[in-house]
PDB file of N, CA, C and O in Angstrom:
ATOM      1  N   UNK A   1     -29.453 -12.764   2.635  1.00  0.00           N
ATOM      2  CA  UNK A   1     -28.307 -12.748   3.517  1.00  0.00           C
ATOM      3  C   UNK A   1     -27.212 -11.882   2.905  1.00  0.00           C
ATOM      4  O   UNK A   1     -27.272 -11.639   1.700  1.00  0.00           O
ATOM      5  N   UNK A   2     -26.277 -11.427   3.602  1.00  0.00           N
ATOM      6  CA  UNK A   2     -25.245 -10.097   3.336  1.00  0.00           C
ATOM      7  C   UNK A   2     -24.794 -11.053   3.293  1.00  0.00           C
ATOM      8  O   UNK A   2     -25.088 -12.021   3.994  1.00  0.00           O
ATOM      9  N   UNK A   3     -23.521 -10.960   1.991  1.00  0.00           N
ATOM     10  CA  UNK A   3     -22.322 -11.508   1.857  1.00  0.00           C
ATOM     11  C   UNK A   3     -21.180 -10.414   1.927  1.00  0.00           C
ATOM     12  O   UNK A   3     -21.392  -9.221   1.711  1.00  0.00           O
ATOM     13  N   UNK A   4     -19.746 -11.034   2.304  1.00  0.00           N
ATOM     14  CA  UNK A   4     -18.989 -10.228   2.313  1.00  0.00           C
ATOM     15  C   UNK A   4     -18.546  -9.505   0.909  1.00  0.00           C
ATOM     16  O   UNK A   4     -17.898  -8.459   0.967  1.00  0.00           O
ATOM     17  N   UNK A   5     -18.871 -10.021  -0.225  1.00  0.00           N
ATOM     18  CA  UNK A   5     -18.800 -10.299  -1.664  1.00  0.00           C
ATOM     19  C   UNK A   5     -19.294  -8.516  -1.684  1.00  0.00           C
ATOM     20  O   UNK A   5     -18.641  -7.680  -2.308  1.00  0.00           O
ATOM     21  N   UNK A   6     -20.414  -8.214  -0.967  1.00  0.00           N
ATOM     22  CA  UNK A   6     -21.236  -7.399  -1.428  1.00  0.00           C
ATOM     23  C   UNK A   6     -20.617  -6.118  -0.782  1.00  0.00           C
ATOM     24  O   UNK A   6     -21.088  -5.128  -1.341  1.00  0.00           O
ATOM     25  N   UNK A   7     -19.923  -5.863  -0.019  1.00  0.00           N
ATOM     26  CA  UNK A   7     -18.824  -4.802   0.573  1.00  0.00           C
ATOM     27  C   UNK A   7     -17.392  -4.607   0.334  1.00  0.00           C
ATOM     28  O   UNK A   7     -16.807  -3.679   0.893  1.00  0.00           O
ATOM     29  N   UNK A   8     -16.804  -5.387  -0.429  1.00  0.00           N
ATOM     30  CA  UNK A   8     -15.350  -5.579  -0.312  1.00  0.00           C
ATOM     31  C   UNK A   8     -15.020  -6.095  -1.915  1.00  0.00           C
ATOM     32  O   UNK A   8     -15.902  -6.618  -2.597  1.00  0.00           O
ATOM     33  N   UNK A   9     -13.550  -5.862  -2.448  1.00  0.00           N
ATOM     34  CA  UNK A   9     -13.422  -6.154  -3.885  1.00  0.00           C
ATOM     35  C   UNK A   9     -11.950  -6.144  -3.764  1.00  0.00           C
ATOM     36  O   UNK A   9     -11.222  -5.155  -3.670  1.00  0.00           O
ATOM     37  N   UNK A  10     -11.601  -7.471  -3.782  1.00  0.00           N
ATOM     38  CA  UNK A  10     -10.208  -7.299  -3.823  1.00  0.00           C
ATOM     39  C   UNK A  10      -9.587  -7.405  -5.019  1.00  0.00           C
ATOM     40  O   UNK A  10     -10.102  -8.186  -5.820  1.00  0.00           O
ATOM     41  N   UNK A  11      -8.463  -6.729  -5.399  1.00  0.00           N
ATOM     42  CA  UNK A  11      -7.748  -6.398  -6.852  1.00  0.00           C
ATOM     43  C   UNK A  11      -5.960  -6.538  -6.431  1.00  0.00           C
ATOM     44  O   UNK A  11      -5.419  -5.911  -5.520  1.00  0.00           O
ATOM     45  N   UNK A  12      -5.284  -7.516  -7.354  1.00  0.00           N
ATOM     46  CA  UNK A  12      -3.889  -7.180  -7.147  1.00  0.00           C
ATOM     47  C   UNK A  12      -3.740  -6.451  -8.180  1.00  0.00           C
ATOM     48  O   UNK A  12      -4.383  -6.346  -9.225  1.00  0.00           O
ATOM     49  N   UNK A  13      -2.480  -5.771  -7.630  1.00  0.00           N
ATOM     50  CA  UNK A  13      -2.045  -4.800  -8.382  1.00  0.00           C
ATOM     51  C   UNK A  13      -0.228  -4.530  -7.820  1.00  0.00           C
ATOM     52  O   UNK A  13       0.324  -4.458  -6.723  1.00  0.00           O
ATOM     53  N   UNK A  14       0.271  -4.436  -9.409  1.00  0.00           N
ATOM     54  CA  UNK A  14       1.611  -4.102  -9.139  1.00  0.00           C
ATOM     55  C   UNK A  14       1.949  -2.665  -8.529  1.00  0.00           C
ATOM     56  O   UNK A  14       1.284  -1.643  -8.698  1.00  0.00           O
ATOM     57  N   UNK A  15       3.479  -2.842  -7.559  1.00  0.00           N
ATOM     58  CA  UNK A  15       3.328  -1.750  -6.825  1.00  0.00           C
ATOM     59  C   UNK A  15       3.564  -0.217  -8.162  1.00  0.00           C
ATOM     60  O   UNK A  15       3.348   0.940  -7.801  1.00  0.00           O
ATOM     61  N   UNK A  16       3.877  -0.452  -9.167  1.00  0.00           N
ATOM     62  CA  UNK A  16       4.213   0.688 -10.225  1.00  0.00           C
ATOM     63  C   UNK A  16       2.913   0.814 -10.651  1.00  0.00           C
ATOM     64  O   UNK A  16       2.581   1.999 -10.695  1.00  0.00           O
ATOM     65  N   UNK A  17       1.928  -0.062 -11.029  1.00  0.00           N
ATOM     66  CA  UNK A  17       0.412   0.757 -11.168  1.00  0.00           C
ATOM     67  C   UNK A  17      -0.064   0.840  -9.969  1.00  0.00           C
ATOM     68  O   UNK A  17      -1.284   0.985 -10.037  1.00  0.00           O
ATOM     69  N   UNK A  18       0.211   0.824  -9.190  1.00  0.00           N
ATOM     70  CA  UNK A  18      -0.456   1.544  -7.903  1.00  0.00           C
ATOM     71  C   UNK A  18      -0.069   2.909  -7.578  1.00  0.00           C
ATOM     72  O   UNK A  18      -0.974   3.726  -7.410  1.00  0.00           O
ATOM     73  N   UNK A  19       1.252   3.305  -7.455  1.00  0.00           N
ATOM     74  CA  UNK A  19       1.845   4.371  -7.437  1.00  0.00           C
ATOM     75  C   UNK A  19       1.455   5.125  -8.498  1.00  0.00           C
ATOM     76  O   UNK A  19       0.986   6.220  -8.190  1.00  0.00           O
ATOM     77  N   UNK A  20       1.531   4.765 -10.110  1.00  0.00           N
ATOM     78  CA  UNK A  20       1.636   5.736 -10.665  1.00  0.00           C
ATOM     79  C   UNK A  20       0.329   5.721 -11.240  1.00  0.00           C
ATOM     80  O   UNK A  20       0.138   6.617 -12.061  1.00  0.00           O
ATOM     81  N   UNK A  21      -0.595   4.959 -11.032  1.00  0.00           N
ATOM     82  CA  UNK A  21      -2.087   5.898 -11.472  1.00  0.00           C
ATOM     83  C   UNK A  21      -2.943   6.262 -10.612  1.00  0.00           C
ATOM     84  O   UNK A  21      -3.231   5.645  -9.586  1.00  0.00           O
ATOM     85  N   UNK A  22      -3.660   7.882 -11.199  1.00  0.00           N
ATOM     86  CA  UNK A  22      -3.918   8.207 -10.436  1.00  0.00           C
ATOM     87  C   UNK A  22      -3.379   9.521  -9.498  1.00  0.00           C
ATOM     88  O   UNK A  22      -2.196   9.855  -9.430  1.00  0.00           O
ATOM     89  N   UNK A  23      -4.291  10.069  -8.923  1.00  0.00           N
ATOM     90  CA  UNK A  23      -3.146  10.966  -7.123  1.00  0.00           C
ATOM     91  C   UNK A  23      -4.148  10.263  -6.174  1.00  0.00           C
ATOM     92  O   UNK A  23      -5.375  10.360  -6.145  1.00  0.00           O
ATOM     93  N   UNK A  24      -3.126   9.367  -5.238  1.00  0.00           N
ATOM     94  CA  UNK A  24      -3.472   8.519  -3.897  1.00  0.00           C
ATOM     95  C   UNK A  24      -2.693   9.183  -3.049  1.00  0.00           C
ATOM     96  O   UNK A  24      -1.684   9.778  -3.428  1.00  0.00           O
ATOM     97  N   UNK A  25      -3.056   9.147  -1.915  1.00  0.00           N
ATOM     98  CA  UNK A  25      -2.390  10.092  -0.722  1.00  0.00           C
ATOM     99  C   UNK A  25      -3.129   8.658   0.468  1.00  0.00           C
ATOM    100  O   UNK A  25      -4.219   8.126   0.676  1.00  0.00           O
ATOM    101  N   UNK A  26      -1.985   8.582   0.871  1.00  0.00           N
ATOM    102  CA  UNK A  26      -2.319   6.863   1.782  1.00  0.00           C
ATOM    103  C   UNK A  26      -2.047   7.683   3.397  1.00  0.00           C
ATOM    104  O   UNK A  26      -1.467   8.746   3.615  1.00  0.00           O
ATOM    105  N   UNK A  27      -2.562   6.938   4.151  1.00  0.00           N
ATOM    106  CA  UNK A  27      -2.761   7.419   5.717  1.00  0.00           C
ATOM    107  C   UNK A  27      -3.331   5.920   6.614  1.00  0.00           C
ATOM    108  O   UNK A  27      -4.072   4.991   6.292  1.00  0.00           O
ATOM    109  N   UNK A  28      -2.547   6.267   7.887  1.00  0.00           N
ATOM    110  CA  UNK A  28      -2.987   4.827   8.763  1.00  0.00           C
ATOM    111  C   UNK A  28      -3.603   5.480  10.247  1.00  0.00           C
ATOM    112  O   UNK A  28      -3.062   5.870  11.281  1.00  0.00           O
ATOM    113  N   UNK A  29      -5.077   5.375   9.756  1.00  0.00           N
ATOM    114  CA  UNK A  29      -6.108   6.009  10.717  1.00  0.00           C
ATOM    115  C   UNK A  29      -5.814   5.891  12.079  1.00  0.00           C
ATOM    116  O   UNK A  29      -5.052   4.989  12.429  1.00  0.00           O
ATOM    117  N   UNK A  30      -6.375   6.785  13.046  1.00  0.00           N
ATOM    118  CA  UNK A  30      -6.407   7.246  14.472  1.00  0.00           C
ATOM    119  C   UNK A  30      -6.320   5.764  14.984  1.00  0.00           C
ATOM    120  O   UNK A  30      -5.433   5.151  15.578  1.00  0.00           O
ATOM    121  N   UNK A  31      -7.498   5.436  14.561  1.00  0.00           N
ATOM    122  CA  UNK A  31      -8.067   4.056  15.532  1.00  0.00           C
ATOM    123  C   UNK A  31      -7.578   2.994  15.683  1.00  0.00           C
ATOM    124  O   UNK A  31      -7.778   2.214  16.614  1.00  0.00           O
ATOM    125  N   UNK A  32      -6.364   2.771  14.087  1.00  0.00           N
ATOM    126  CA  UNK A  32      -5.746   2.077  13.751  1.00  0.00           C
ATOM    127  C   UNK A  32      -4.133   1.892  14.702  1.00  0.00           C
ATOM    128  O   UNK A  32      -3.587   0.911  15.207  1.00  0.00           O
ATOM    129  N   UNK A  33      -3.819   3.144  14.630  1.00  0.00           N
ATOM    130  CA  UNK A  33      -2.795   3.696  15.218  1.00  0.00           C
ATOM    131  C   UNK A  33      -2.648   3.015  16.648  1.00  0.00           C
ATOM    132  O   UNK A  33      -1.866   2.145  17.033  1.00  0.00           O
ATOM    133  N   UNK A  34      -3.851   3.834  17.431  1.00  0.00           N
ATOM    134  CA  UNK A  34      -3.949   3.291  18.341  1.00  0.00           C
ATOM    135  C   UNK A  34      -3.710   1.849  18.877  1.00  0.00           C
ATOM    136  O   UNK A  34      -3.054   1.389  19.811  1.00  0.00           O
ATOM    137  N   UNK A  35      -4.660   1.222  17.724  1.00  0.00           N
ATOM    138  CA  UNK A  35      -4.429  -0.433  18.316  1.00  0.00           C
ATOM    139  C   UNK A  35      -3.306  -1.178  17.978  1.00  0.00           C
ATOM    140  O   UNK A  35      -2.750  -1.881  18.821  1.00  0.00           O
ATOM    141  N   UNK A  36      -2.941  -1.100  16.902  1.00  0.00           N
ATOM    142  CA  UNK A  36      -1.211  -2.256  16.397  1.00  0.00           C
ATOM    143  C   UNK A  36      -0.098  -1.287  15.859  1.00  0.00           C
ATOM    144  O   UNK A  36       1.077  -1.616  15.696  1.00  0.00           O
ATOM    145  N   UNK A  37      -0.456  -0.453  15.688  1.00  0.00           N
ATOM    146  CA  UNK A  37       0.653   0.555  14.752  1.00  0.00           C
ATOM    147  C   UNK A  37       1.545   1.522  15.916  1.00  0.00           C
ATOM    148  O   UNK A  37       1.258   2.620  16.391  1.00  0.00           O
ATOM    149  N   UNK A  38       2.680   0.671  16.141  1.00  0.00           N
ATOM    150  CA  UNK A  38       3.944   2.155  16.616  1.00  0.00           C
ATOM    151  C   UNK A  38       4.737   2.852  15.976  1.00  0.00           C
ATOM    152  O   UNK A  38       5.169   2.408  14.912  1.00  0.00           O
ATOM    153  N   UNK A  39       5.040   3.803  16.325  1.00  0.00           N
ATOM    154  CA  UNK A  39       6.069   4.374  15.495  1.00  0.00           C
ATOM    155  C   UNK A  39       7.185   3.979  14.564  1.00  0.00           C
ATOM    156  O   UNK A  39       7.595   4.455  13.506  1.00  0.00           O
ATOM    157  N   UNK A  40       7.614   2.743  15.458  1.00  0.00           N
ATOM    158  CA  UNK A  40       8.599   1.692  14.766  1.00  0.00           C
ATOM    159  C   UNK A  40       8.335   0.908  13.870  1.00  0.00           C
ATOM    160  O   UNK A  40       9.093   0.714  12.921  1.00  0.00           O
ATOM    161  N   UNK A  41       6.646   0.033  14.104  1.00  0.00           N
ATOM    162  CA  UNK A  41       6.308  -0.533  12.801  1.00  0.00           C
ATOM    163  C   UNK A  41       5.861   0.580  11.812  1.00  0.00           C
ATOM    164  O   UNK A  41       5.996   0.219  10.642  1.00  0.00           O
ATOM    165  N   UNK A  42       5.314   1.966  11.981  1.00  0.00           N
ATOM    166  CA  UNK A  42       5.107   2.507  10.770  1.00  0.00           C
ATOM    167  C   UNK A  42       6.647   2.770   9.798  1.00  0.00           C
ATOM    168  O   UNK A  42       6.761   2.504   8.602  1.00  0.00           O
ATOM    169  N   UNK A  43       7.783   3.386  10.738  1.00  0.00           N
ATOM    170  CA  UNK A  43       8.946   3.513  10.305  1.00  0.00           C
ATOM    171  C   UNK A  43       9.399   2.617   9.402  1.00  0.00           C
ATOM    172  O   UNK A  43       9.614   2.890   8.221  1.00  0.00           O
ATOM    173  N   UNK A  44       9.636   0.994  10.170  1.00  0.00           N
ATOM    174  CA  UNK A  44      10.048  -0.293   9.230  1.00  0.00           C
ATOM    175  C   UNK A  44       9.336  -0.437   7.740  1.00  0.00           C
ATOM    176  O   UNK A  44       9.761  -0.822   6.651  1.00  0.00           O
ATOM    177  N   UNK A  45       7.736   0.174   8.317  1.00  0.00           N
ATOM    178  CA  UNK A  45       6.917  -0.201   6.802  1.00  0.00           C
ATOM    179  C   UNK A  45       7.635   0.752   6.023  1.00  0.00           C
ATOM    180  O   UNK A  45       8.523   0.291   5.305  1.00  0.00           O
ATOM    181  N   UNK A  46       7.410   2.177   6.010  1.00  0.00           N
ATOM    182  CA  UNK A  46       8.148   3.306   5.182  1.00  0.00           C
ATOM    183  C   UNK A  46       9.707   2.543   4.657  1.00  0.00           C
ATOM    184  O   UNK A  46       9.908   2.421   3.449  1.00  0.00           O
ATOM    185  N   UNK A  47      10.637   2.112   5.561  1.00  0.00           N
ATOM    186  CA  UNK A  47      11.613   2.002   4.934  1.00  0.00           C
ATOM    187  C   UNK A  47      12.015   1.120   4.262  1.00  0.00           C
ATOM    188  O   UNK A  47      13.143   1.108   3.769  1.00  0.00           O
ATOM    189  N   UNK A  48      10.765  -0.185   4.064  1.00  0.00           N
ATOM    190  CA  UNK A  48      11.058  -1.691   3.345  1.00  0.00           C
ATOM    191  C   UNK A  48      10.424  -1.180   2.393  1.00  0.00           C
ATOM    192  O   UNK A  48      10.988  -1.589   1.377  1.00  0.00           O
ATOM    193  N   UNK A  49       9.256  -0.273   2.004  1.00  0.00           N
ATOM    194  CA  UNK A  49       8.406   0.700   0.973  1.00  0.00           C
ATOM    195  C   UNK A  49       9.292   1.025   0.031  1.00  0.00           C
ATOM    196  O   UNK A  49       9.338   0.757  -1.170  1.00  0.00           O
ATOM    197  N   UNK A  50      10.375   1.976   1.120  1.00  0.00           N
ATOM    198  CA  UNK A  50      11.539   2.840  -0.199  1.00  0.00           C
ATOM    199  C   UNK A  50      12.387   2.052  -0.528  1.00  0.00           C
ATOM    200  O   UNK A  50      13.011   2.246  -1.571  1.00  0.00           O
ATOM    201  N   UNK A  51      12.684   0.756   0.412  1.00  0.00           N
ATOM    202  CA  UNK A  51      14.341   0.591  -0.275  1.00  0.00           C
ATOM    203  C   UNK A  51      13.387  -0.421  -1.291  1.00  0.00           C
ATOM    204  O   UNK A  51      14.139  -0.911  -2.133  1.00  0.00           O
ATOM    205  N   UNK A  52      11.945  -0.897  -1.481  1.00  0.00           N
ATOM    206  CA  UNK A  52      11.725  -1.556  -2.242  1.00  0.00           C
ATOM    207  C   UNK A  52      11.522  -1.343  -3.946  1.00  0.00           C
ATOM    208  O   UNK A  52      11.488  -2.036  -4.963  1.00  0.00           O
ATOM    209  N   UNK A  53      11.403   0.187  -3.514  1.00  0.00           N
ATOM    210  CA  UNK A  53      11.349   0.770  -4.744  1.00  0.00           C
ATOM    211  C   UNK A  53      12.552   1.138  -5.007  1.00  0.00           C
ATOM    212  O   UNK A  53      12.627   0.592  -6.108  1.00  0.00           O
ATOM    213  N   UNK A  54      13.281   1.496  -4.908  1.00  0.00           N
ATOM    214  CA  UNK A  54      15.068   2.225  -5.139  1.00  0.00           C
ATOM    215  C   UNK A  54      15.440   0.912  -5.531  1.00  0.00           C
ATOM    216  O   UNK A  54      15.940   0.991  -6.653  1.00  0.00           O
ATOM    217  N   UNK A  55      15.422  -0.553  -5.019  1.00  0.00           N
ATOM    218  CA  UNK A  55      15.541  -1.626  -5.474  1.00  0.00           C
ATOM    219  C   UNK A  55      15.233  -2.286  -7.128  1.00  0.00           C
ATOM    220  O   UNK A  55      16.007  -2.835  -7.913  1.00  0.00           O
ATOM    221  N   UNK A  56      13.512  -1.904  -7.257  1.00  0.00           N
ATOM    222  CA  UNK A  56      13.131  -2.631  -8.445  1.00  0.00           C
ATOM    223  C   UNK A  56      13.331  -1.554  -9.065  1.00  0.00           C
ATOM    224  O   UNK A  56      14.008  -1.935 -10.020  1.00  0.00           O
ATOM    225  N   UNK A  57      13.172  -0.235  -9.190  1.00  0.00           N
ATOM    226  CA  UNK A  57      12.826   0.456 -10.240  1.00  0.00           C
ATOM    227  C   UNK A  57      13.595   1.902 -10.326  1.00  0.00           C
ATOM    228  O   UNK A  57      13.821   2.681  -9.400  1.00  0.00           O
ATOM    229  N   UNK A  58      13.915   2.024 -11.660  1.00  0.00           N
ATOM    230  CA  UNK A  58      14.679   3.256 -11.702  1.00  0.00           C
ATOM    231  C   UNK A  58      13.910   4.218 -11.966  1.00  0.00           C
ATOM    232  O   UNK A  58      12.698   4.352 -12.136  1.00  0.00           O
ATOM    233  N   UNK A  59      14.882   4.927 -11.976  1.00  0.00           N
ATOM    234  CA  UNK A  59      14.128   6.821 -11.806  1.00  0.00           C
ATOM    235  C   UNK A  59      12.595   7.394 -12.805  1.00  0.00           C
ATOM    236  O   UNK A  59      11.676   8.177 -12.562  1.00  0.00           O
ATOM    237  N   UNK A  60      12.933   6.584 -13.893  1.00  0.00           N
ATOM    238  CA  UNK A  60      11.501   6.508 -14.476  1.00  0.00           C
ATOM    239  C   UNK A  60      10.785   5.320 -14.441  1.00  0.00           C
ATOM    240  O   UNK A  60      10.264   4.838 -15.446  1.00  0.00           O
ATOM    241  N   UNK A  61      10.724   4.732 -13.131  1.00  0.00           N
ATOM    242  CA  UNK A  61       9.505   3.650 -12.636  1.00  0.00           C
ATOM    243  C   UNK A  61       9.709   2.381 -14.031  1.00  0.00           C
ATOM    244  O   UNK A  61       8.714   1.669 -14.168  1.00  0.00           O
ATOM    245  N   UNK A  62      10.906   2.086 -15.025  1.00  0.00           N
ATOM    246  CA  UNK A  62      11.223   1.125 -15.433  1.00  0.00           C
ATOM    247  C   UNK A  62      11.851   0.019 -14.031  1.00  0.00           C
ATOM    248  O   UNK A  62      12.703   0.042 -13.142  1.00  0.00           O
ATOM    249  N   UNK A  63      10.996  -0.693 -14.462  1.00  0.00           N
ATOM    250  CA  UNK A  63      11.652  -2.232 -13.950  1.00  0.00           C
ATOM    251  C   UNK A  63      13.110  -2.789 -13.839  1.00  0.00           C
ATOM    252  O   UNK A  63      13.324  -3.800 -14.509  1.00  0.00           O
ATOM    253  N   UNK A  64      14.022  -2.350 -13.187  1.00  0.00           N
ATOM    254  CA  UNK A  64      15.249  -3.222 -12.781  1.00  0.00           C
ATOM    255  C   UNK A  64      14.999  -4.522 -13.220  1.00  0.00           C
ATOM    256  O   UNK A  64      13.949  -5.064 -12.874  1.00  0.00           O
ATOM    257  N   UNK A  65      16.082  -5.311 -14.179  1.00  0.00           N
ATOM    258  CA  UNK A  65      16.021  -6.271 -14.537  1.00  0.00           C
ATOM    259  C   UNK A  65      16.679  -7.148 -13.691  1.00  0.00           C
ATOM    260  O   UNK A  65      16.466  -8.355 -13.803  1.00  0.00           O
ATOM    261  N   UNK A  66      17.463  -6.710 -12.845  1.00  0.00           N
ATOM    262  CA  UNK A  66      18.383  -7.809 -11.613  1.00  0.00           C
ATOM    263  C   UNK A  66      17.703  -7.427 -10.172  1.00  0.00           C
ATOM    264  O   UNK A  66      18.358  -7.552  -9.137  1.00  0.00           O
ATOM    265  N   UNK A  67      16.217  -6.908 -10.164  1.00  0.00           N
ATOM    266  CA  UNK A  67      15.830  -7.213  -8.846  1.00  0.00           C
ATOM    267  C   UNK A  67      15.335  -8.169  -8.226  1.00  0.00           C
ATOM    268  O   UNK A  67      14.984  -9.188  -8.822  1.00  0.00           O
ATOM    269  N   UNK A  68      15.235  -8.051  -7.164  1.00  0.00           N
ATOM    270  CA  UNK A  68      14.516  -9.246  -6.095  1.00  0.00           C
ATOM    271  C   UNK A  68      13.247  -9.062  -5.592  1.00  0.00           C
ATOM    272  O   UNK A  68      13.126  -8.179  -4.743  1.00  0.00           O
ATOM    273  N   UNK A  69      11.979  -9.880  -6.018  1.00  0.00           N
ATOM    274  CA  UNK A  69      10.699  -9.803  -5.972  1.00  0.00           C
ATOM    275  C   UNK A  69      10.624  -9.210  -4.510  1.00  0.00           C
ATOM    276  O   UNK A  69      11.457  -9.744  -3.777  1.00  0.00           O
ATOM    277  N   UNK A  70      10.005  -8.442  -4.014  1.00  0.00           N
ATOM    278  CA  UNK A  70       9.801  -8.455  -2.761  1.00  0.00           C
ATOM    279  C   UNK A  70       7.986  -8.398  -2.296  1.00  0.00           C
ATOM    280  O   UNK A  70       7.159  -7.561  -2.658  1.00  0.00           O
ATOM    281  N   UNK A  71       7.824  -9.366  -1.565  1.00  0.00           N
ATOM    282  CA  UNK A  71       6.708  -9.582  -1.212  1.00  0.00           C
ATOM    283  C   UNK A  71       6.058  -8.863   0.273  1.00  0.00           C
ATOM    284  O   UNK A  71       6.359  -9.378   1.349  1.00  0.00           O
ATOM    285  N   UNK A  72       5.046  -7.496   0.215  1.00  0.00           N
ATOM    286  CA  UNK A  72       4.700  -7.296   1.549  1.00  0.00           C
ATOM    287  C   UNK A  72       3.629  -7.752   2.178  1.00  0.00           C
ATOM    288  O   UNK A  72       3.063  -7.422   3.220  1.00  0.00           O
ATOM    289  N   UNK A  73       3.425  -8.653   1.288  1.00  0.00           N
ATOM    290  CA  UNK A  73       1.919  -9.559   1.930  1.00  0.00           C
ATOM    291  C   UNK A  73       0.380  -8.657   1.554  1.00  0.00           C
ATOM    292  O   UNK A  73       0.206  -7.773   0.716  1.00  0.00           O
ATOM    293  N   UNK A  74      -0.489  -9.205   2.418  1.00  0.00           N
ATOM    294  CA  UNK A  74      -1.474  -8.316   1.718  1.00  0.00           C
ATOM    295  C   UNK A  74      -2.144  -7.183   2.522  1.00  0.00           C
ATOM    296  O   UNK A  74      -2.854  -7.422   3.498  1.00  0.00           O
ATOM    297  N   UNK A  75      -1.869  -5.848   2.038  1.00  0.00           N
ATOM    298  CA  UNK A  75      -2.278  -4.417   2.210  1.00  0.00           C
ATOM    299  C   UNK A  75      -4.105  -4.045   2.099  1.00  0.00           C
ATOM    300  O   UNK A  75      -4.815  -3.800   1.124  1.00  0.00           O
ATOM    301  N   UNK A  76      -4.339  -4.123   3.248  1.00  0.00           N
ATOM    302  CA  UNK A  76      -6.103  -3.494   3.297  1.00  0.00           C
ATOM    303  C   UNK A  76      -6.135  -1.871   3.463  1.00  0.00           C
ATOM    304  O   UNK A  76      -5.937  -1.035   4.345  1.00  0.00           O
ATOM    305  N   UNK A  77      -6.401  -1.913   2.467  1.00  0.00           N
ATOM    306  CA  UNK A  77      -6.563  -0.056   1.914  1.00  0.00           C
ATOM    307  C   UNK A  77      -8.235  -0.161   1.669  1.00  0.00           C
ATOM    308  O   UNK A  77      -9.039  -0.950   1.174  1.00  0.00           O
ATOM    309  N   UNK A  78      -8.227   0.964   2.244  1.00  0.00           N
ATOM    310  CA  UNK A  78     -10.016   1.557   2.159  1.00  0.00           C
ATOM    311  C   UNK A  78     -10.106   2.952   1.754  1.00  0.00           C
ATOM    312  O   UNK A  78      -9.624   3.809   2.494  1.00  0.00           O
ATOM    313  N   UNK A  79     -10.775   3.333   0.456  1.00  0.00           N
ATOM    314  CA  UNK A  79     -10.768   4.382  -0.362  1.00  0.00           C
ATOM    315  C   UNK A  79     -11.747   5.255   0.285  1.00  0.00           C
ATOM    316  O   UNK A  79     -12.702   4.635   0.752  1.00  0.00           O
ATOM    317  N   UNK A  80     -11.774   6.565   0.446  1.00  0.00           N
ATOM    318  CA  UNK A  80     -12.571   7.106   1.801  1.00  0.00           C
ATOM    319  C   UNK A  80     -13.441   7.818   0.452  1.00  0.00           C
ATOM    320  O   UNK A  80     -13.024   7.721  -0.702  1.00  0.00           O
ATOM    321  N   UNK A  81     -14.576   8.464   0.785  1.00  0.00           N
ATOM    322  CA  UNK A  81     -15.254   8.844  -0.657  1.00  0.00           C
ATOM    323  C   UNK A  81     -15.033   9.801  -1.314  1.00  0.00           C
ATOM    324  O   UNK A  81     -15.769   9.893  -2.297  1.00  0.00           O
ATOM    325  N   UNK A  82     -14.015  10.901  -1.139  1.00  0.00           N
ATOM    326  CA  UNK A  82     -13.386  11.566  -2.268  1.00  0.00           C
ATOM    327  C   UNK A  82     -12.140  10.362  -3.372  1.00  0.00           C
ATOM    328  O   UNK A  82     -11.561  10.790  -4.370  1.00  0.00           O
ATOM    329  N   UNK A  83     -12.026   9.225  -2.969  1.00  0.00           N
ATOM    330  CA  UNK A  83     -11.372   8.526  -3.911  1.00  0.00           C
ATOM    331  C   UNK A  83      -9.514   9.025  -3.990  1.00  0.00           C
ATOM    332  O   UNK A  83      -8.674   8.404  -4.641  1.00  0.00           O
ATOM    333  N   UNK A  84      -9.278  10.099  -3.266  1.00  0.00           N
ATOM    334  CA  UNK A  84      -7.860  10.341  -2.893  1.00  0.00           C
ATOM    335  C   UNK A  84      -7.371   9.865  -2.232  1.00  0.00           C
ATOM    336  O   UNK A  84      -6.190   9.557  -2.396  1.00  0.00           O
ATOM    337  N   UNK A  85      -8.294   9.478  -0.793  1.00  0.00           N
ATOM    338  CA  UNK A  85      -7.246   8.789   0.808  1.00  0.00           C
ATOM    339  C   UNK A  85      -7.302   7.417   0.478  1.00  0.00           C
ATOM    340  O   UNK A  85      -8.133   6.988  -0.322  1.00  0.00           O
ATOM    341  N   UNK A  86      -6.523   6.746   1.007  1.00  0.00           N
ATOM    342  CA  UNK A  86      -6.758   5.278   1.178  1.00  0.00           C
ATOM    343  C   UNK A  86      -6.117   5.271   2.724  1.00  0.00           C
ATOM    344  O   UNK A  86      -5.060   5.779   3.098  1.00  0.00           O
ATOM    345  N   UNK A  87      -7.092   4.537   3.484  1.00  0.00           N
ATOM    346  CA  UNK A  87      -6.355   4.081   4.634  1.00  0.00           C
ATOM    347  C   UNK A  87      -6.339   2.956   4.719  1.00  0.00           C
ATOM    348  O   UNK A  87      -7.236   2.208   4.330  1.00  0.00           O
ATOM    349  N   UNK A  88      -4.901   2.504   5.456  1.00  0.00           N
ATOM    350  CA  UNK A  88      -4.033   1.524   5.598  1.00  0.00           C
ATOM    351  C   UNK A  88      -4.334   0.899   6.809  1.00  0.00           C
ATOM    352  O   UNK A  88      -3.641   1.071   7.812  1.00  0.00           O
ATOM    353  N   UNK A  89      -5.492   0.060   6.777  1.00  0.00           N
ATOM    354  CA  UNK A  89      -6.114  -0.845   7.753  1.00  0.00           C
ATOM    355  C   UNK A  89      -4.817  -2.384   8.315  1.00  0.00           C
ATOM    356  O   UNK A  89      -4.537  -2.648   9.484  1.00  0.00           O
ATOM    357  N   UNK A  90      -4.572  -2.718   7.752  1.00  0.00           N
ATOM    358  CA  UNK A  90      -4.111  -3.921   8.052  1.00  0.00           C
ATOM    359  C   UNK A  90      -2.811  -4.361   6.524  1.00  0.00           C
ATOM    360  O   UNK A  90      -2.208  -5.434   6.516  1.00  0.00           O
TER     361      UNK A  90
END
């Protein structure tokens, strides 16, 4: 029997090792688009993204010591097989 175990691998990861290892170039597919994603929720995501970073972390990706955790819940990224794209499923 297929388990889901056997397709999928989930990993947390802080948003400063996500950003900075690596070159990731992120994208929220056609199909995706289509079905839940408007312009407005992609906008809101982009701008809770930046002010979240301008928030925790200064100009060299050190940790702000007086920030506020911010939680975006959980991000389904799918690594396409050159290992550069990730699309932003859910």
């Amino acid at each position: 029997m297929i388990e889901p175990i056997d397709f999928f691998s989930a990993k947390e990861h802080t948003l400063k090792t996500f950003l900075t290892s690596g070159n990731k170039k992120f994208r929220v597919p056609d199909y995706q688009r289509n079905y839940a994603w408007t312009d407005n929720e992609l906008e809101q995501l982009w701008v809770d993204f930046k002010q979240t970073v301008t928030d925790s972390f200064g100009h060299d990706y050190t940790i702000r010591m007086n920030h506020k955790p911010h939680f975006f819940g959980t991000l389904l990224l799918t690594k396409d097989e050159t290992g550069i794209f990730f699309d932003l499923s859910d």
